[in-house]
Backbone bond lengths (Angstrom), bond angles and torsions (degrees), N, CA, C in turn:
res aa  C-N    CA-C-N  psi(-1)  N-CA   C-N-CA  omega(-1)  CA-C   N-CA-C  phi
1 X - - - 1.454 - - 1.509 109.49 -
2 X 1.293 116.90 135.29 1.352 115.54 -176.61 1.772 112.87 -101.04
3 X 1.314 109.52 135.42 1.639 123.46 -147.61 1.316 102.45 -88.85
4 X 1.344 126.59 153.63 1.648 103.93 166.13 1.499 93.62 -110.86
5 X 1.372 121.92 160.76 1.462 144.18 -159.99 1.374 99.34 -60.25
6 X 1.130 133.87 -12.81 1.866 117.11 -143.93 1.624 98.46 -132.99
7 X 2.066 115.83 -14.01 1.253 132.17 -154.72 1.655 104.36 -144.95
8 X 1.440 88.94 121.52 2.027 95.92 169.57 1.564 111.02 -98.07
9 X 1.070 102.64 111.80 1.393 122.55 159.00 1.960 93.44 43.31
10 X 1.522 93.32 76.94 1.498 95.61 171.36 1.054 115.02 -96.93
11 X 1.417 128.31 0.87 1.800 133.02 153.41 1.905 127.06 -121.66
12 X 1.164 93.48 119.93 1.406 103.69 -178.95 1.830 121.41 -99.73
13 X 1.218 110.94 133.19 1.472 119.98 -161.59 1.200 112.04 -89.69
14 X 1.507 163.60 145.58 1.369 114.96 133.26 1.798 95.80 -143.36
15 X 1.393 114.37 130.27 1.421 121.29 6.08 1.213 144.01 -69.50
16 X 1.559 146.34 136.55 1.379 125.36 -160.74 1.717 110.74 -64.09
17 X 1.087 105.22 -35.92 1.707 109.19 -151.04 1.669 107.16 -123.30
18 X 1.182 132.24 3.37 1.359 121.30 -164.17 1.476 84.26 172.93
19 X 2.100 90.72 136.44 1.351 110.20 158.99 1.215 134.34 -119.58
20 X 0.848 131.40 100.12 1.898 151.03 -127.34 1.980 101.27 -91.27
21 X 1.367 119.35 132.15 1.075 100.51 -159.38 1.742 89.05 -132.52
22 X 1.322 145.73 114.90 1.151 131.25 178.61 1.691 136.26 -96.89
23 X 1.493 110.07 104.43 1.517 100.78 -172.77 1.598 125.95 -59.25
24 X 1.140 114.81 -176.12 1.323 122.89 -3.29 1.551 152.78 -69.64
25 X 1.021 136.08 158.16 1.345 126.78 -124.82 2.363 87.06 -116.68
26 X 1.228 99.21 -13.57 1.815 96.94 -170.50 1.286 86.11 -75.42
27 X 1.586 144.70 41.22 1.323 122.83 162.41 1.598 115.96 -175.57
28 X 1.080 145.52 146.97 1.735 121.14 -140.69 1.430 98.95 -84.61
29 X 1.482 103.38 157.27 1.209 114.08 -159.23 2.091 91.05 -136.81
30 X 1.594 96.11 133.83 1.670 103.46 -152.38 1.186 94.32 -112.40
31 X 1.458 143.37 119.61 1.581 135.09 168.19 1.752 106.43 -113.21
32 X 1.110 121.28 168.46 1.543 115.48 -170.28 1.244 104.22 -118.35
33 X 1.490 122.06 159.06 1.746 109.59 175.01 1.565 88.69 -147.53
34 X 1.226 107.38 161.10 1.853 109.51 -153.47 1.533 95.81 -154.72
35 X 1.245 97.24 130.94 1.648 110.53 -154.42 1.596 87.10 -133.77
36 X 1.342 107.49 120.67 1.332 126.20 144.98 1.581 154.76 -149.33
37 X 1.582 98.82 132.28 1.589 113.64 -161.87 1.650 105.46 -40.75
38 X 1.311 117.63 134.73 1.866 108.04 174.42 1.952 83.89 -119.42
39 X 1.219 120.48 41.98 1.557 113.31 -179.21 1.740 116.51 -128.09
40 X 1.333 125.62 159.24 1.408 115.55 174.88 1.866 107.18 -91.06
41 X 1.107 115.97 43.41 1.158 129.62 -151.14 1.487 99.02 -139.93
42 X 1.303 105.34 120.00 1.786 112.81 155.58 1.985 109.09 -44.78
43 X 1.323 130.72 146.23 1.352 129.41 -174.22 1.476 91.35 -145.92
44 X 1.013 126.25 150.65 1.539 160.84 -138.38 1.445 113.83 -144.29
45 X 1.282 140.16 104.31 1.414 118.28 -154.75 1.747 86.80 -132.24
46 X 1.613 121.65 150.10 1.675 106.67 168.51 1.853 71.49 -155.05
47 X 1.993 91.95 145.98 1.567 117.99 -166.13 1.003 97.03 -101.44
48 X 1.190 137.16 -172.83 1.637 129.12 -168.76 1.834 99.95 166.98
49 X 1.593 103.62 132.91 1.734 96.75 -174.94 1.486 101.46 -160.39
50 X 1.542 99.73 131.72 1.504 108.75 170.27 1.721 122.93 -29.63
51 X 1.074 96.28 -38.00 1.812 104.82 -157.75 1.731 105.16 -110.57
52 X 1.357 125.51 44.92 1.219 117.13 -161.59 1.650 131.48 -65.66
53 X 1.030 111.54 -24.23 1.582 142.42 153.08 2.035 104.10 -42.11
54 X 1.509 109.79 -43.28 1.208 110.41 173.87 1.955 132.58 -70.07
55 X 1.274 98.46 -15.26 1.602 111.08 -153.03 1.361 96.99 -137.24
56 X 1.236 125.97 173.51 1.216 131.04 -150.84 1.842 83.66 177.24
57 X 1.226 109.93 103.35 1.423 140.79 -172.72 1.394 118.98 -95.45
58 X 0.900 127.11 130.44 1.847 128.36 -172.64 1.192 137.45 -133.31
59 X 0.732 164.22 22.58 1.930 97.88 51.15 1.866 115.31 -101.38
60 X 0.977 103.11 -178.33 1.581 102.41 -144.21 1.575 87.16 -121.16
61 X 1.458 126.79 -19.12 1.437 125.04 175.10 1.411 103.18 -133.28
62 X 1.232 132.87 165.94 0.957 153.33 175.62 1.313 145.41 -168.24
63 X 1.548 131.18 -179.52 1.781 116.20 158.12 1.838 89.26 -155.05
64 X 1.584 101.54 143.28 0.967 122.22 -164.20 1.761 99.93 -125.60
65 X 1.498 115.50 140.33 1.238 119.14 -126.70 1.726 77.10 -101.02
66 X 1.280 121.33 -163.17 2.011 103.70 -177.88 1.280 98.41 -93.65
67 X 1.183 118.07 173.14 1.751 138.51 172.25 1.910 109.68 28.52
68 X 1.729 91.26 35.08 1.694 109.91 -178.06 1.243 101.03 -125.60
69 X 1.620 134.43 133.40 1.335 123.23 146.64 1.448 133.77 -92.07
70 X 1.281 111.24 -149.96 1.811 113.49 177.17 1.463 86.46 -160.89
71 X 1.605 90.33 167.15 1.678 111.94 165.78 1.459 102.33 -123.54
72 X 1.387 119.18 138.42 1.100 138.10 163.80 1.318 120.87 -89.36
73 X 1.435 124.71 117.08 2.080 106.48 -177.20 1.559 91.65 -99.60
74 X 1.536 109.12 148.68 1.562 113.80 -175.58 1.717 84.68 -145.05
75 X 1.377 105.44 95.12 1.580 140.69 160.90 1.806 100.66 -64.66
76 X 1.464 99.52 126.18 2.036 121.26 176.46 1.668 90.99 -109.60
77 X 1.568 116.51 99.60 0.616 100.44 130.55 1.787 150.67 -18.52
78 X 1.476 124.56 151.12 1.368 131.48 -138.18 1.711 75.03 -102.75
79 X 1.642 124.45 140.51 1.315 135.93 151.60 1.680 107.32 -169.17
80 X 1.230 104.46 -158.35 1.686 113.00 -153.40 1.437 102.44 -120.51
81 X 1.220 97.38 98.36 1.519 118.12 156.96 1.206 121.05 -18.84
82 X 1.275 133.40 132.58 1.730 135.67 121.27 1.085 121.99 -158.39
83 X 2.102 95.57 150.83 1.447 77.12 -135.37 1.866 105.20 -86.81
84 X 1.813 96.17 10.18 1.185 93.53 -152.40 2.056 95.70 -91.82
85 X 1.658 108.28 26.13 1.229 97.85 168.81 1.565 113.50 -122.16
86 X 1.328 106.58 147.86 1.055 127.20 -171.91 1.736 117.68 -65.78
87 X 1.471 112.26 107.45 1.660 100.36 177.09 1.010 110.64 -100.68
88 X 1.654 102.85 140.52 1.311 111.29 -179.87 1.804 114.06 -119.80
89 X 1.295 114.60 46.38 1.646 116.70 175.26 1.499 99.62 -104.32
90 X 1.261 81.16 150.86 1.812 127.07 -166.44 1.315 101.51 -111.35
91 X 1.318 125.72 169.66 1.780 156.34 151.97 1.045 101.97 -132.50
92 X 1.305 139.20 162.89 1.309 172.28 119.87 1.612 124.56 -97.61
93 X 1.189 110.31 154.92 1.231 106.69 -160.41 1.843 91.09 -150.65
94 X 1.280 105.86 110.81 1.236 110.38 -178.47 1.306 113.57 -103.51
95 X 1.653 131.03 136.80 1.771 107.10 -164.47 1.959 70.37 -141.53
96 X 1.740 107.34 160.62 0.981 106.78 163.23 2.074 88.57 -150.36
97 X 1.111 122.21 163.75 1.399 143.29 169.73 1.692 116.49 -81.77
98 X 1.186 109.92 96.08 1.535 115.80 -173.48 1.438 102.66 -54.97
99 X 1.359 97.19 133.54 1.856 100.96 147.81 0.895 148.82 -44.19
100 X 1.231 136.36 164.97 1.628 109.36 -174.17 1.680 92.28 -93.28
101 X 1.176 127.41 -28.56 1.469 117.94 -162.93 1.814 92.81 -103.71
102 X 1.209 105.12 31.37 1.801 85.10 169.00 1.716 108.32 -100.13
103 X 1.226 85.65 170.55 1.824 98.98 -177.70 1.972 101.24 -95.41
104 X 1.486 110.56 131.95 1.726 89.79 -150.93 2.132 59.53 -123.04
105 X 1.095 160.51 43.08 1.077 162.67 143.13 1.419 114.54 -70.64
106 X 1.082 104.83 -29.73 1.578 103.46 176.82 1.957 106.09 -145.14
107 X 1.244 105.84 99.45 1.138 125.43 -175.36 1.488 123.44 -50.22
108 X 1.760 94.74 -58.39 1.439 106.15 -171.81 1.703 112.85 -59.25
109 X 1.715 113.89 -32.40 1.072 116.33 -173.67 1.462 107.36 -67.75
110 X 1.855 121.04 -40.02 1.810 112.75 -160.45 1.612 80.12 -83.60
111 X 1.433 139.64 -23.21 1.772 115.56 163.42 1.808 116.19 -44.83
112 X 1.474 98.02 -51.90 1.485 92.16 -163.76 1.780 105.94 -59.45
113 X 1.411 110.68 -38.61 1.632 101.31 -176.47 1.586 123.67 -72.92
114 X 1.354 116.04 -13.48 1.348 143.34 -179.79 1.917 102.45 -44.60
115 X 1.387 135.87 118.79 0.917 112.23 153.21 1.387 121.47 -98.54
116 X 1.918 101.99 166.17 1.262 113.25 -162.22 1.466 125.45 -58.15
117 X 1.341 125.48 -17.15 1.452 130.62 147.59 0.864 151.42 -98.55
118 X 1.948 92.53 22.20 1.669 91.74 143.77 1.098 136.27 -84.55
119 X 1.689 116.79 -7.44 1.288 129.13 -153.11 1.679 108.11 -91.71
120 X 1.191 126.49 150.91 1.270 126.41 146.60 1.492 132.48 -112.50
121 X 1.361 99.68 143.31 1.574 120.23 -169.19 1.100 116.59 -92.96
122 X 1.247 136.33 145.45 1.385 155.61 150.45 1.221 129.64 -109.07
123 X 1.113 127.98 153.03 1.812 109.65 -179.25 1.814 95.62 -156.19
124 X 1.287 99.31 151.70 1.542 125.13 -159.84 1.295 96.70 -161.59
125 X 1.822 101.87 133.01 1.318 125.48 -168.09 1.564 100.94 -108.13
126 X 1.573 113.45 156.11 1.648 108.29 -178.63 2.034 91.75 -103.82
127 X 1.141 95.70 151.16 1.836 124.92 164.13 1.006 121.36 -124.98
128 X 1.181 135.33 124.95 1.185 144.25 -166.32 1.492 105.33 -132.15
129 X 1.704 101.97 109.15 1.638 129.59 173.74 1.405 117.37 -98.52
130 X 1.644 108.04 130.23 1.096 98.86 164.36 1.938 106.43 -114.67
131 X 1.072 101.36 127.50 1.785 100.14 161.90 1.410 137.57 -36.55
132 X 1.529 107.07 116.84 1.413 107.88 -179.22 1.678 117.15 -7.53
133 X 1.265 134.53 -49.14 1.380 133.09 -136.54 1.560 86.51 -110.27
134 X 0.830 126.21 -36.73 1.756 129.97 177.12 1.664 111.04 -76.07
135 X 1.381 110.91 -48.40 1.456 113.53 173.34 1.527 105.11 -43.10
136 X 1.793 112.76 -70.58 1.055 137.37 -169.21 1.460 111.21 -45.93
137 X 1.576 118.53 -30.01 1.871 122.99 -178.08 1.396 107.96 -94.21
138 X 1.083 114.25 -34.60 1.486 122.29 160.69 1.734 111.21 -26.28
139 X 1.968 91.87 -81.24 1.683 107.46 -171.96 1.659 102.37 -64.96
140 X 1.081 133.20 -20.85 1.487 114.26 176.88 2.073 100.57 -89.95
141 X 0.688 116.51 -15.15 1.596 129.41 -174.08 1.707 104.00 -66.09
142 X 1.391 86.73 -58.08 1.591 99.61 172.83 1.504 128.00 -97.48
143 X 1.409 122.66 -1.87 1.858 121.75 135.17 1.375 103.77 -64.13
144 X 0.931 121.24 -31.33 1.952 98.29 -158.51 1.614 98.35 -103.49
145 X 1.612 107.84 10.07 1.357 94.34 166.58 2.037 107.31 -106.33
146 X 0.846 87.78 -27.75 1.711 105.42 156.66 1.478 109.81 -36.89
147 X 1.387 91.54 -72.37 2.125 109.73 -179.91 1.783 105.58 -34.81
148 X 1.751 92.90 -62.03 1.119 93.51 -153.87 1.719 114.44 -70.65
149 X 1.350 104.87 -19.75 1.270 114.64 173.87 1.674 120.61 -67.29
150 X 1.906 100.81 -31.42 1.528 100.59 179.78 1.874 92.26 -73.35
151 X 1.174 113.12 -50.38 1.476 103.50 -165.71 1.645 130.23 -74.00
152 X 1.278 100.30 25.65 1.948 111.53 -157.20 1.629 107.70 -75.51
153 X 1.741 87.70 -17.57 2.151 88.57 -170.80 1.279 96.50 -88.39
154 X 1.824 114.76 -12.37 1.813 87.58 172.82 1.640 116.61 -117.05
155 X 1.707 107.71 15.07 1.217 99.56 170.59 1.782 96.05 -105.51
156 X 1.333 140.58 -13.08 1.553 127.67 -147.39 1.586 87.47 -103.56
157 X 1.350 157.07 -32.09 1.167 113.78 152.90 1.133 159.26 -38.62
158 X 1.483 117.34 -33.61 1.090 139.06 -165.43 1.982 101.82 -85.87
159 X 0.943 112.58 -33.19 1.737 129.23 166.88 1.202 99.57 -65.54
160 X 1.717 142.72 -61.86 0.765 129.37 157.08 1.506 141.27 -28.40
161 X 0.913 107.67 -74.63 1.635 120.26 169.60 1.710 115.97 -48.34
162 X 1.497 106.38 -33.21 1.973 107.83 175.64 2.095 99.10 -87.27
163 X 1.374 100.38 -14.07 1.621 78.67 162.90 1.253 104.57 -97.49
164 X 1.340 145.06 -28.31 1.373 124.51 -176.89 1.647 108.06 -65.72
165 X 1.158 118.75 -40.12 1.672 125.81 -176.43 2.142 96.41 -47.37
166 X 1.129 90.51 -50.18 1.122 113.11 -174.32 1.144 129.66 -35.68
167 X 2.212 97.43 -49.50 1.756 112.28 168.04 1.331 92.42 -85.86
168 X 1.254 136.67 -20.71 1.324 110.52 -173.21 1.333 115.36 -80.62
169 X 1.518 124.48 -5.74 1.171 115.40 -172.27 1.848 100.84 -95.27
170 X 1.323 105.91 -36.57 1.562 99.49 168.21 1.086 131.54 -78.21
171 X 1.163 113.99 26.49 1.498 121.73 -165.39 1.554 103.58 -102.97
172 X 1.523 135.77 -35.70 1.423 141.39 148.74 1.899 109.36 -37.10
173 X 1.073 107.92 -34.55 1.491 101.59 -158.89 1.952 89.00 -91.03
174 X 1.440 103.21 -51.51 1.593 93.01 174.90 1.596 116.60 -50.55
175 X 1.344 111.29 -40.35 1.681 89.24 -171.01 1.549 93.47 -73.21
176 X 1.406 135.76 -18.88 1.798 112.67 -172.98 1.308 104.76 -77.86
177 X 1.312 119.46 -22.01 1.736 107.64 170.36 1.119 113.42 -65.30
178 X 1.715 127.92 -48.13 1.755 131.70 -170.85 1.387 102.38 -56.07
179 X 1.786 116.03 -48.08 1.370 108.74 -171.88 1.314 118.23 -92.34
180 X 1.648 117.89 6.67 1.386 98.78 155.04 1.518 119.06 -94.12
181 X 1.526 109.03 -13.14 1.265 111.31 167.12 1.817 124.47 -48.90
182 X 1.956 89.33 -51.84 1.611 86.18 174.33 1.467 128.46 -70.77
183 X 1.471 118.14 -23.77 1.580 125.28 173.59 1.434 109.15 -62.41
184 X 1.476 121.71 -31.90 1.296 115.39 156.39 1.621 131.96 -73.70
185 X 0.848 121.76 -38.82 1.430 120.35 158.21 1.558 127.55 -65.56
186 X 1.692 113.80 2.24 1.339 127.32 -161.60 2.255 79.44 -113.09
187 X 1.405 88.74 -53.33 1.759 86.23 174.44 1.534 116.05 -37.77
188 X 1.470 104.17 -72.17 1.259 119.02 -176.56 1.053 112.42 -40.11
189 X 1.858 135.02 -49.78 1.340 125.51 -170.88 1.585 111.47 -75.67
190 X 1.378 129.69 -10.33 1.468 135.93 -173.14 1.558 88.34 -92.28
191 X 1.353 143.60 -48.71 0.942 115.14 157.24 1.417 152.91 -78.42
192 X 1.345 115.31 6.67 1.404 120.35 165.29 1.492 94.34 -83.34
193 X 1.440 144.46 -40.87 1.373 151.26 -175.67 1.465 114.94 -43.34
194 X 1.774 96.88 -47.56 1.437 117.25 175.97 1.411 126.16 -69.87
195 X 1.499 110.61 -30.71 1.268 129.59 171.34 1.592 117.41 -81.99
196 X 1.426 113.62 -28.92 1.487 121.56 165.12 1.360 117.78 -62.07
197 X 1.324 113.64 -46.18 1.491 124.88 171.11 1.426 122.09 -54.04
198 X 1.878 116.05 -37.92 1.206 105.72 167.04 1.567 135.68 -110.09
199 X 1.424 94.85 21.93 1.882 110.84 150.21 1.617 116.67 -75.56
200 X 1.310 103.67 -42.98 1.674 131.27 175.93 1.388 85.93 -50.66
201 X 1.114 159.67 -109.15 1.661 173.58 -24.70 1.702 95.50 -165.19
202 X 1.598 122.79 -33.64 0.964 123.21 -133.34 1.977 91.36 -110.66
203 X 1.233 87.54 -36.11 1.655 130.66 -178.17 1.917 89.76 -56.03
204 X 1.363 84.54 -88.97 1.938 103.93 175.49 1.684 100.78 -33.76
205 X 1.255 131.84 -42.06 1.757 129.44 -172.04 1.232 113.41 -71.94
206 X 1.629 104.51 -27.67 1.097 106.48 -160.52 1.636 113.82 -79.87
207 X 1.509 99.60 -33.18 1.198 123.88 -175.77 1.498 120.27 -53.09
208 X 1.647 94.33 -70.69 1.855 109.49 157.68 1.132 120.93 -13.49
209 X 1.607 110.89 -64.92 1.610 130.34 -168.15 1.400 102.02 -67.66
210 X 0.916 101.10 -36.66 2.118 112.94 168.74 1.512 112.64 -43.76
211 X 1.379 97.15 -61.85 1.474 105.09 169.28 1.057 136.24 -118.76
212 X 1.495 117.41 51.45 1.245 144.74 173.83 1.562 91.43 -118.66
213 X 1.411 142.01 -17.81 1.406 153.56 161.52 1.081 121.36 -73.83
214 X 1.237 118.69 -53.60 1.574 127.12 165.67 1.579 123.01 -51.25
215 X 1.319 89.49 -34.35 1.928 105.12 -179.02 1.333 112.69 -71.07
216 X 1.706 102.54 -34.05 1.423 110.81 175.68 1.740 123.48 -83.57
217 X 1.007 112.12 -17.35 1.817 120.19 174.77 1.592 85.78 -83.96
218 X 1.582 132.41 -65.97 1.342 115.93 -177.89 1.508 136.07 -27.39
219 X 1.430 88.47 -39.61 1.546 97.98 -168.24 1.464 106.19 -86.03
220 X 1.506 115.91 -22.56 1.583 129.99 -174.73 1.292 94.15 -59.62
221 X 1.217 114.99 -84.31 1.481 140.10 -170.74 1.857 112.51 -48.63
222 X 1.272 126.10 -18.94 1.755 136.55 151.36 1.353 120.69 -85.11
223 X 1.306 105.56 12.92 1.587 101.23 -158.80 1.515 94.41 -107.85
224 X 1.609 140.89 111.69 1.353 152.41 -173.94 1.358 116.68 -64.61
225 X 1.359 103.20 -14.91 2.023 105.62 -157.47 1.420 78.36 -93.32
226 X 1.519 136.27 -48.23 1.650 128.15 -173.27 1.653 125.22 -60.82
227 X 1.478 94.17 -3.48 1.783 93.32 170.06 1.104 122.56 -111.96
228 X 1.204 126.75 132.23 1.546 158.86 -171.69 1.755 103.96 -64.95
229 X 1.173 134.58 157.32 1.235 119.89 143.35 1.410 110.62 -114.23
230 X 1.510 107.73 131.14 1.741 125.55 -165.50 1.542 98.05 104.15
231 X 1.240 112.20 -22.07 1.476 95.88 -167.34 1.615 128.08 -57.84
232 X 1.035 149.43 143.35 1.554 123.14 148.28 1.334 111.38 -52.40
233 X 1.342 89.95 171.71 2.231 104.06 174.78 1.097 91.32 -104.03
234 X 1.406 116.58 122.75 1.560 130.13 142.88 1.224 117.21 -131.75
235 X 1.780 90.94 111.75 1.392 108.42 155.43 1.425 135.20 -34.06
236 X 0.796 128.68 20.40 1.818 130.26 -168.32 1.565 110.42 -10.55
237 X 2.111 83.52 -69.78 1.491 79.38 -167.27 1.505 128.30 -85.86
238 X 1.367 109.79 0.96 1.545 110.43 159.55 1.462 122.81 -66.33
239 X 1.702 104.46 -32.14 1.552 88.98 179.95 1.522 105.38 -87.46
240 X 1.295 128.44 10.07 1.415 130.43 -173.92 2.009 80.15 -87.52
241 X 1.363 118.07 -51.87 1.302 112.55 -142.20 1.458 106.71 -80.59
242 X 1.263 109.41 -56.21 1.787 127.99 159.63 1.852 103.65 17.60
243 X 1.543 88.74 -91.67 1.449 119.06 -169.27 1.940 109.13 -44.30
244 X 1.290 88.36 -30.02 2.183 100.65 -173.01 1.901 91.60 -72.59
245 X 1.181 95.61 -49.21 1.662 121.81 -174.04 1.792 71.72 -34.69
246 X 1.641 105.09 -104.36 1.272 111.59 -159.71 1.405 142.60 -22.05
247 X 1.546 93.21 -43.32 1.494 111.21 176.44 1.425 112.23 -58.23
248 X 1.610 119.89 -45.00 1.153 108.73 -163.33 1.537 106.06 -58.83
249 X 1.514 94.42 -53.71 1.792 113.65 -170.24 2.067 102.87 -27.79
250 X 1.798 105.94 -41.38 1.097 96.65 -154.87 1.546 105.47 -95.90
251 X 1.583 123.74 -7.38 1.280 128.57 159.30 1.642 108.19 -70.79
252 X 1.205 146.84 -50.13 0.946 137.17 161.72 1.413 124.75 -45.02
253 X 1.392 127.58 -24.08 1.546 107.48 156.29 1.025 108.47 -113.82
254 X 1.104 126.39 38.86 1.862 134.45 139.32 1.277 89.81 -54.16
255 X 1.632 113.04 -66.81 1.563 115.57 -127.49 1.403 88.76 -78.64
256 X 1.888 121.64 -43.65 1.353 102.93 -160.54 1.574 108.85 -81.95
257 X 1.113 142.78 5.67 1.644 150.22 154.20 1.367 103.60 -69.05
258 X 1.386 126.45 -45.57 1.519 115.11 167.37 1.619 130.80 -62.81
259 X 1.348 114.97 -12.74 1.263 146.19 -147.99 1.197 84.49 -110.93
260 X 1.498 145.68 -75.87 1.332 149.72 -147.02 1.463 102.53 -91.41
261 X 1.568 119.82 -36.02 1.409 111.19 168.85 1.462 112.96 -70.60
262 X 1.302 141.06 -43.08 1.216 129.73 145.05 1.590 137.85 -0.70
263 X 0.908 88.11 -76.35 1.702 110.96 -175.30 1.919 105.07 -88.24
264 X 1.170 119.88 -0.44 1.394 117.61 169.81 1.381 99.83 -98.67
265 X 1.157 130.66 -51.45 1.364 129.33 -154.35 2.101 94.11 -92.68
């Protein structure tokens, strides 16, 4: 830690030298750092780290009241271990001795006016531990993925070949589903076919009777023996027949609108 001329060791670290971080590492991992003033002096503290994207700092500035400390939590982000790489993150720990006439309400601002030699530095390296039992599952995790990788040409055929057996054995049961699927959809169309046929039939009866009615008001209405002299003309049975007339016309394209919506949709 570098001293300023006028002050002995007016900030204390602990840990002094290293911040120890313990995996496993797939989930955040929280270490504490504990700062305390040895001065009759308000102290000003701001954290600072190579890797900032990595850590998540708590709080990251401060002022610590005299012969009072704080704890700082400095959260590692969650990532992927190994152990065979080299880390190289840092902390720093910048402390300076407030003024008596500064404004300590707004921190970031008496930082920005602060010059750079007033401040003192500290610096703390990160380590990253993993526990006997995690180390230890790790290195067997990754031999036996080794193994399995040297031995894959004489275990991955045999996996192969019990999944092909496999489609071949479900492969009888898939085609009896497709083809009972289509015998049912082959049903269904013989009976809409069957049912088309007897709207068709019903259609044609209806028609006849249509004009097997018409033939009969014709013949009413030409017929000499049914008129009176003085009489009025009344149609009777046309206006009896008329209305049958209509109905049919409009039951018959019931049926064939039901018929064509059917078979479209």
């Amino acid at each position: 830690m570098n001293k300023a001329p006028q002050f002995e060791v007016p900030l204390t670290i602990e840990p002094e030298h290293e911040l120890r971080f313990i995996g496993p590492f797939n989930r955040p991992v929280v270490t504490i750092m504990t700062l305390k003033n040895n001065s009759a002096m308000t102290l000003v503290f701001k954290i600072k780290t190579t890797a900032p994207k990595r850590y998540c700092v708590r709080p990251n500035i401060g002022k610590i009241a005299p012969y009072r400390s704080t704890q700082v939590e400095i959260c590692l982000q969650p990532f992927m271990y190994d152990q065979q790489e080299k880390n190289k993150h840092k902390f720093m720990v910048q402390s300076v001795l407030a003024p008596q006439d500064a404004d300590l309400t707004d921190l970031n601002k008496l930082w920005r006016e602060l010059e750079p030699d007033q401040l003192m530095d500290a610096k703390l390296k990160c380590v990253f531990e993993m526990p006997p039992a995690e180390a230890n599952a790790e290195n067997s995790s990754a031999g036996g993925g080794n193994a399995s990788a040297g031995g894959s040409s004489g275990t991955n055929p045999p996996t192969s070949l019990s999944t092909g057996e496999t489609l071949k054995s479900d492969a009888p049961a898939m085609s009896a589903v497709v083809q009972s699927s289509n015998l049912s959809d082959a049903t269904e169309h013989a009976e809409a076919l069957a049912e088309l046929k007897e709207l068709r039939d019903l259609n044609c009866e209806l028609r006849r009777e249509i004009l097997n009615l018409k033939d009969q008001i014709t013949r009413y209405r030409s017929s000499p023996a049914n008129k009176h002299i003085n009489e009025p003309y009344a149609p009777v049975l046309a206006e009896k027949q008329i209305p049958v007339f209509f109905i049919a016309i409009a039951i018959a394209a019931a049926i064939l609108g039901l018929l064509l919506g059917k078979f479209l949709l």
